[in-house]
C-alpha positions in Angstrom: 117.6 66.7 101.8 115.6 69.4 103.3 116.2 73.2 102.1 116.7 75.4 105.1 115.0 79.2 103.8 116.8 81.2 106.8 114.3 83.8 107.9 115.4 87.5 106.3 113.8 91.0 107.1 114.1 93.4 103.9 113.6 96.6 104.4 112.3 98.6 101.6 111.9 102.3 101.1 108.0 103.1 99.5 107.6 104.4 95.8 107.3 107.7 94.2 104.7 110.3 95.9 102.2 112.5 94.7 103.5 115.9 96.8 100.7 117.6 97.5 101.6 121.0 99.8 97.8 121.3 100.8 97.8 117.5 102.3 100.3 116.6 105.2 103.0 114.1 104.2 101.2 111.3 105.9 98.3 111.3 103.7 100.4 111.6 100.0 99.3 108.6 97.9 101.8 107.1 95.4 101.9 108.3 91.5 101.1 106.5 89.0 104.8 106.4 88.0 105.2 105.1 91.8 102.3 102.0 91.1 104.2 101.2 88.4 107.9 101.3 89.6 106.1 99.5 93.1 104.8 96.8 90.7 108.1 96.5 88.7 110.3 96.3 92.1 108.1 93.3 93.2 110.5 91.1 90.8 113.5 92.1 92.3 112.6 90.4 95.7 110.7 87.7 94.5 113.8 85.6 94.8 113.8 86.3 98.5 110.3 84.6 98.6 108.7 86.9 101.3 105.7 85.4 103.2 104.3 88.8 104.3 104.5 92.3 103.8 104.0 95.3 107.0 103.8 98.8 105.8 103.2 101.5 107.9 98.7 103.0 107.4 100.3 106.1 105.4 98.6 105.3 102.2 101.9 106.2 99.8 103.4 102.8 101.9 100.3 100.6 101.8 100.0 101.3 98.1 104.0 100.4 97.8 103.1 97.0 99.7 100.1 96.2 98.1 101.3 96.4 94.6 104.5 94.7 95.9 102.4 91.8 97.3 100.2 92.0 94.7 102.8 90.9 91.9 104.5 88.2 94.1 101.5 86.9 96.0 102.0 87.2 99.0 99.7 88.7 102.2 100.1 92.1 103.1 99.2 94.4 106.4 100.2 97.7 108.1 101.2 97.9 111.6 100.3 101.1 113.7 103.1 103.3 115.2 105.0 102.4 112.2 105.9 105.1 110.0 108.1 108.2 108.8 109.1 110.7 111.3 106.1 113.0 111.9 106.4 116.0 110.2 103.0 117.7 110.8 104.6 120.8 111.9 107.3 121.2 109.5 106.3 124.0 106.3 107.5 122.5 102.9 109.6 125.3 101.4 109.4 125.9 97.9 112.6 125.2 96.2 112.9 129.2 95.2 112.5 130.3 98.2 115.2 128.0 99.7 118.0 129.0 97.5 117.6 132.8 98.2 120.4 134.8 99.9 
């Protein structure tokens, strides 16, 4: 008998970043908490066997894939126009300063 694998897309949300109000969004890398919970993750869809990872080029995703890829071995790449919303003009408000009045 042959085992059918059915083809499957799993969509996964990238790891903990390092906010950094200085650096836009885009450009955050991952903590090292976030390595480390990427890294752990990587067993939970290993049973899913994934051929290849796409991220988007923010480095906080490409990090998440790579350490993701990484543990399961498996290729990895990032595919351009794929990312969060862009949020280049959008201030981060400190939490203080949201709650007053």
């Amino acid at each position: 008998t042959h085992l059918v694998v059915k083809p499957r897309l799993l969509l996964i949300r990238l790891s903990q970043s390092a906010l950094n109000l200085n650096v836009p969004a885009k450009k955050w890398p991952l903590t090292v908490e976030g390595q480390r919970r990427a890294t752990k993750f990587a067993t939970t869809i290993d049973k899913y066997q994934p051929t290849h990872i796409y991220s988007s080029s923010e480095p906080k995703a490409q990090q998440t894939a790579a350490a993701i890829a990484g543990q399961i071995h498996c290729s990895y790449s990032s595919i351009a126009g794929v990312q969060e919303h862009d949020r280049s003009e959008i201030t981060i408000m400190a939490h203080e300063r949201l709650h007053e009045n």
